[in-house]
N, C-alpha and C positions, 0 to 999 in steps of 0.2 A: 494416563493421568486424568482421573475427572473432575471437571471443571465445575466451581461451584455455578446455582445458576442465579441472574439477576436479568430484570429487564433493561435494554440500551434504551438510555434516553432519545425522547425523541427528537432527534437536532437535524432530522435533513427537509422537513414537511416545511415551508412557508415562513421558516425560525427568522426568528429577529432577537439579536442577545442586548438586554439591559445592561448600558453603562453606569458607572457611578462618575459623576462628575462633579468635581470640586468645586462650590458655588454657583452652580448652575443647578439647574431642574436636569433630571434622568434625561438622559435620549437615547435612540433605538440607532445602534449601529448597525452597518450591511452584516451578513455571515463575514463576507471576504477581509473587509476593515476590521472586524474584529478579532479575526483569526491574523491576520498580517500585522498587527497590532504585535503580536508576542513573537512570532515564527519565522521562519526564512524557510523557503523551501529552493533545493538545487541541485544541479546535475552533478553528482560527485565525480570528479574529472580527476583529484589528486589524491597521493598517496597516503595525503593525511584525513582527507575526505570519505577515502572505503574504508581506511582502517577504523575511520570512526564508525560505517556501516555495519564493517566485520562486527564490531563490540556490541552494538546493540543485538544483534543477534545473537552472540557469545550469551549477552545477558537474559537475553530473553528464552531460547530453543535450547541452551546448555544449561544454566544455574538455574533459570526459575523453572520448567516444563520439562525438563529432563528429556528433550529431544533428542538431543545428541551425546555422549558421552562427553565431560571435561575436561579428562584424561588425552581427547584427541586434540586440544586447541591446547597447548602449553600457554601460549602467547596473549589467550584471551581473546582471541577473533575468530568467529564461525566462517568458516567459508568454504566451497567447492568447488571443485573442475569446472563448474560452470560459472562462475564469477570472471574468466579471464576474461571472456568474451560477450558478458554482460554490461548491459548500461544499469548504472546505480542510481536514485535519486537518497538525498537527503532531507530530513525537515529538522532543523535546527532551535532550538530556544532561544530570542534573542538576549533575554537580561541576563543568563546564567550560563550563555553559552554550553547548553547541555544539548548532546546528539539525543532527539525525542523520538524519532522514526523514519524508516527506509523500508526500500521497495526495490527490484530488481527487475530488466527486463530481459528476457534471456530469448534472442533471435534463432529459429530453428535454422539449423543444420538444413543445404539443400535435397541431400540424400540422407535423409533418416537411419539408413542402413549403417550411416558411420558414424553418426550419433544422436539418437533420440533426444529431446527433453524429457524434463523430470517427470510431468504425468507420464507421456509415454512409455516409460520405463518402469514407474509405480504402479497402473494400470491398465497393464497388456493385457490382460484378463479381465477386466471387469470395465471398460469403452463401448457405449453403444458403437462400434462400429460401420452398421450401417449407416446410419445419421451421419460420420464421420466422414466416411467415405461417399456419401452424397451429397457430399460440399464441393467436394472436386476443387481444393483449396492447392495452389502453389503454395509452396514453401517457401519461397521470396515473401511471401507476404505475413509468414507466422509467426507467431511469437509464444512466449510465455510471461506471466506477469508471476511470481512468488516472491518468496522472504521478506512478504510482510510483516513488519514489527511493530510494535509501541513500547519504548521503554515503560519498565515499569512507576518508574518516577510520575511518569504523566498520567498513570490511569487509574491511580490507587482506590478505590471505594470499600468500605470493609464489606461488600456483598461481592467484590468484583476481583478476588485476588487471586483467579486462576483464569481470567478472558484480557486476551492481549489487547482490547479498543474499549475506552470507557473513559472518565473523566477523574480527578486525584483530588485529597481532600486536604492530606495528612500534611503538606509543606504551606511553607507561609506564601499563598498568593491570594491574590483577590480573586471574589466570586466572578466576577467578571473574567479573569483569564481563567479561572477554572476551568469555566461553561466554554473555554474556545476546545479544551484539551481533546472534547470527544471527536472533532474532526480531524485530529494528527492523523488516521487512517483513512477517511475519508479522503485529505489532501494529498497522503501518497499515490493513491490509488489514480488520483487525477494526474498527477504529476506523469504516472507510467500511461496513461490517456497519450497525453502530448507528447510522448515520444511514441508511440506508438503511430502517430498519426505523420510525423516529422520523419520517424524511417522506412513508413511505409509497409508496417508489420501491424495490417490493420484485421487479421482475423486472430484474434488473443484467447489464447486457452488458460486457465487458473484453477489451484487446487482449492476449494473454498473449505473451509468452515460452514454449519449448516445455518448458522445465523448472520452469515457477511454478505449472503444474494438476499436475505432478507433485508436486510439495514440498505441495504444498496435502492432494492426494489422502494425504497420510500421516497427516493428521489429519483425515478421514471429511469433509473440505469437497472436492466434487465439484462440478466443472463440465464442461457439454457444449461443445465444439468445432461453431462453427457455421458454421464459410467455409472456407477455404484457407489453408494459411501465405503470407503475404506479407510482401515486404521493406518494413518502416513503423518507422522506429527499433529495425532491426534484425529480423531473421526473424521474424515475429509471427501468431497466427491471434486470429480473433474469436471467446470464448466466452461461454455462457450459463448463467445459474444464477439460481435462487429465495434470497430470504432464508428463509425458514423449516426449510426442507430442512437448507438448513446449519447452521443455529441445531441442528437437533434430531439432525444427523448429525457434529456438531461434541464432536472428543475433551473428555473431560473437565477435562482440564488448560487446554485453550485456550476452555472453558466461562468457567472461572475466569476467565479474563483478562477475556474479552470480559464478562463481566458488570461488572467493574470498569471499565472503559472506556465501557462503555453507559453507566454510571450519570456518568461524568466530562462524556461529551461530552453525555448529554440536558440537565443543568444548562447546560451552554455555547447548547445549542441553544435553550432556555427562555428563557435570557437574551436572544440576540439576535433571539427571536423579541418580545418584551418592547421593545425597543430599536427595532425597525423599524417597528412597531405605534401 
């Protein structure tokens, strides 16, 4: 399916979002006050929590991009063999209570031979290899980050009705929460940051879009491209990145957040590490 094209605005460089404030003169909120302002971001631990996960994906990879057939999710929730033993995050809306976006982190299998993750599965044939295999990476420590979403509620722009991250015009909010909407992706992605650093699955492979290492690279978070683009829910390559790297190469604004987030999802992660115990 081809996606129309529009430029992402630019909300990771230096951004500071204009409030409106009722009897007062305008002031400049942080990114992170801004964005926590509307959002909740968390570990989805319950059952009511992934099925909320499952649906934005239903909505997003099934009804709107026709990634998946419809016919396979009766129930209205996308999901796979790999979700059993995935960690979920969600980002929630808080005035309307609406699932806005999720993200997944999927711990690699010790012996690959008994089961791959999804890049490796997707592109056995098309992995620089070499480069892979002169990482000399334990398995203990991999992971995968996919099923990144963005409801479409939050990203609507009439130039922007086929790109899952962008910001929504069409529902009654303020220009103010509008301009937070384009980080719902952005915050997942940190969100899967903090667990990845919390269980220690700090070499992270992802299937990108070819405009999400872009968007990313604007805020000093850098990842290598390590296969070929291939068609897999739409034009995609496999890349590669370190937790630490990015932690320490990560703009100061999106410092902020992410520490706020660290600190949300290690309690969630505490707990259900508590719970399963």
């Amino acid at each position: 399916m081809q996606a129309q094209t529009c430029a992402m605005p630019p909300i990771l460089i230096k951004m500071n979002i204009q409030a409106d404030v009722t009897g007062q003169e305008n002031k400049k909120d942080s990114l992170t006050e801004s964005f926590l302002q509307y959002f909740t971001v968390d570990l989805a631990t319950t059952p009511a929590e992934k099925e909320s996960v499952y649906k934005i994906r239903y909505h997003v990879y099934c009804e709107e991009f026709g990634y998946e057939p419809t016919d396979h999710f009766l129930d209205k929730m996308e999901y796979d063999t790999f979700d059993d033993h995935s960690l979920h995050c969600l980002i929630t809306h808080k005035s309307s209570g609406m699932p806005a976006g999720c993200v997944r982190l999927i711990p690699a299998a010790e012996d690959e031979n008994s089961e791959m993750l999804p890049f490796e599965q997707a592109c056995s044939e098309n992995l620089d290899d070499e480069f892979i295999q002169g990482l000399n990476l334990d398995r203990k420590t991999v992971c995968e980050i996919s099923r990144l979403a963005v409801d479409g509620t939050f990203r609507r722009r009439s130039c922007e009705k086929q790109t899952r991250f962008g910001e929504q015009h069409a529902m009654d909010y303020t220009r103010h929460e509008q301009r937070t909407f384009g980080l719902i992706a952005i915050a997942s992605f940190l969100a899967t940051m903090a667990l990845t650093d919390l269980t220690g699955r700090t070499n992270v492979f992802a299937m990108m879009e070819p405009y999400l290492p872009r968007l990313l690279s604007r805020s000093g978070i850098i990842y290598k491209k390590v296969g070929e683009d291939i068609e897999y829910h739409g034009l995609r390559a496999p890349y590669f990145g370190r937790t630490q790297p990015t932690l320490d190469n990560m703009h100061p604004d999106l410092k902020e957040m992410y520490e706020i987030i660290y600190k949300k999802i290690k309690q969630s992660y505490a707990d259900l590490a508590t719970t399963a115990s």
